[in-house]
C-alpha positions in Angstrom: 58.9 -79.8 98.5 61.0 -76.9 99.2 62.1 -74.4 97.0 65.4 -72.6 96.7 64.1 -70.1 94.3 64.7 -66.6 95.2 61.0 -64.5 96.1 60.6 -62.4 92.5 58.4 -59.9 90.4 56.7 -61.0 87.4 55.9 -58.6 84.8 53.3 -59.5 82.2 53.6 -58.4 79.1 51.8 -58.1 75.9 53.8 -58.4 72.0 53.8 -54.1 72.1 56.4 -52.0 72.0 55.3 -49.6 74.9 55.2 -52.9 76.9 59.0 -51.6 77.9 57.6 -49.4 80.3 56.4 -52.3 83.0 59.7 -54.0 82.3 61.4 -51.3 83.7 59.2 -50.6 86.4 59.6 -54.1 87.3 63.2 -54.0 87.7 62.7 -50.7 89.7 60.6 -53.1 92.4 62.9 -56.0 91.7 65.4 -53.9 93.1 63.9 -51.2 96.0 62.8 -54.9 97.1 65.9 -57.1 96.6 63.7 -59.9 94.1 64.6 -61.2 91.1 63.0 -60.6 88.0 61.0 -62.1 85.6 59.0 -61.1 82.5 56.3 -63.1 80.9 54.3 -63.4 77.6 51.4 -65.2 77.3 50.2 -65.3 73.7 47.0 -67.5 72.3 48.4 -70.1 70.4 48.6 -69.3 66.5 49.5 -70.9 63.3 51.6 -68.1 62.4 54.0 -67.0 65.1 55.7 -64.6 62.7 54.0 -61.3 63.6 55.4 -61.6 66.8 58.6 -61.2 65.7 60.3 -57.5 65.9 57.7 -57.0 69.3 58.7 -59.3 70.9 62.5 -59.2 70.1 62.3 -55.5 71.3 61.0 -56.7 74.6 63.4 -58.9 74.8 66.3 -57.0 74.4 65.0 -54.5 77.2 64.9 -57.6 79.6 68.2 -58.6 79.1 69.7 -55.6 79.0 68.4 -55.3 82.6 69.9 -58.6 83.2 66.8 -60.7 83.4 64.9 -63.2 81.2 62.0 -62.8 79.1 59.3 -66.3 79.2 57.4 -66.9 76.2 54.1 -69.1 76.8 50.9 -70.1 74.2 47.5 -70.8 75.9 44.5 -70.5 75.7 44.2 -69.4 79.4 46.6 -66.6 79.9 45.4 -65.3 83.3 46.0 -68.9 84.9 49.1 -69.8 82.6 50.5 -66.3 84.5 49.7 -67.6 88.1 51.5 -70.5 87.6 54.4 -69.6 86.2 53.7 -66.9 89.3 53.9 -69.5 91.9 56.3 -71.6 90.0 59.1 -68.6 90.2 57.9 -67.3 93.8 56.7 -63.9 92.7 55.9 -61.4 95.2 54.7 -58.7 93.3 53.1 -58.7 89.8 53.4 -56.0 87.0 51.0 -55.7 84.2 49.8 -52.8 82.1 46.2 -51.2 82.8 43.2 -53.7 83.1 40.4 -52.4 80.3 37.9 -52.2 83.2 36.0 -55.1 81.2 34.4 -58.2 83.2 37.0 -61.2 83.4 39.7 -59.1 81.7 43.4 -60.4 82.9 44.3 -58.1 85.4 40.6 -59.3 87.8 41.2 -62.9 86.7 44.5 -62.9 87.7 43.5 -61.0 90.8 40.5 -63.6 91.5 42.9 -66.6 91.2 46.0 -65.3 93.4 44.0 -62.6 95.6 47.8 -62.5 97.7 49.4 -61.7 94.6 49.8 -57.4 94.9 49.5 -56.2 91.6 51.2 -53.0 90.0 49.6 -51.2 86.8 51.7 -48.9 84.9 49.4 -46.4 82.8 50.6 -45.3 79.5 52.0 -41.8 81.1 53.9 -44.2 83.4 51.4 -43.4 86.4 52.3 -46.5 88.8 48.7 -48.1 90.2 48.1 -50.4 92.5 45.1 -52.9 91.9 42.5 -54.3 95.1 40.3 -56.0 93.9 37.8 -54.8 96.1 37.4 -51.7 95.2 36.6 -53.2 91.3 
């Protein structure tokens, strides 16, 4: 089945404030590269979703006001619930915040389970970093 989905960066974010900074840095690739973009939560499910509130509202905002969407998931998976929403929007690029360096975190998983997928990290100082998984 063909797609008419435009090719698109997927930035991954988590219910924090400071998550703003990969939304704009993937609107900066979305645009040097002519993709659409896309931002993503993946959350655990919960029995109380209201903590998530004012975080993720911020987020958001910033989206939109760079004239994209924000998706909000639950599951219990997140690093495979990311690669196929990945694959289901085309992405060519992903942008996540900095993998903890722990076995299995997100950023290797999701590495391990779309190796194709070039991954962007954005540091906390904005320092832009590109993941390869085999150098990990």
């Amino acid at each position: 089945m063909k797609s008419d989905k435009k090719p698109s960066v997927l930035v991954c974010v988590t219910g924090q404030y400071d998550c703003d900074r990969l939304i704009r840095e993937g609107h900066n690739t979305a645009v040097e590269q002519s993709l659409e973009l896309h931002v993503l939560m993946v959350h655990k499910p919960i029995s109380d979703y209201a903590f998530l509130g004012a975080e993720a509202e911020y987020l958001y905002r910033v989206t939109k006001e760079l004239g994209s969407d924000m998706t909000l998931m639950f599951s219990d998976n997140p690093a495979q619930t990311a690669v196929d929403y990945a694959k289901s929007i085309h992405a060519k690029q992903l942008v996540t915040g900095m993998s903890d360096g722990s076995p299995n975190n997100f950023v290797y998983t999701v590495s391990t389970l779309a190796p194709h997928l070039p991954i962007k990290m954005v540091s906390k100082d904005n320092i832009v970093y590109t993941y390869d998984v085999e150098f990990v």
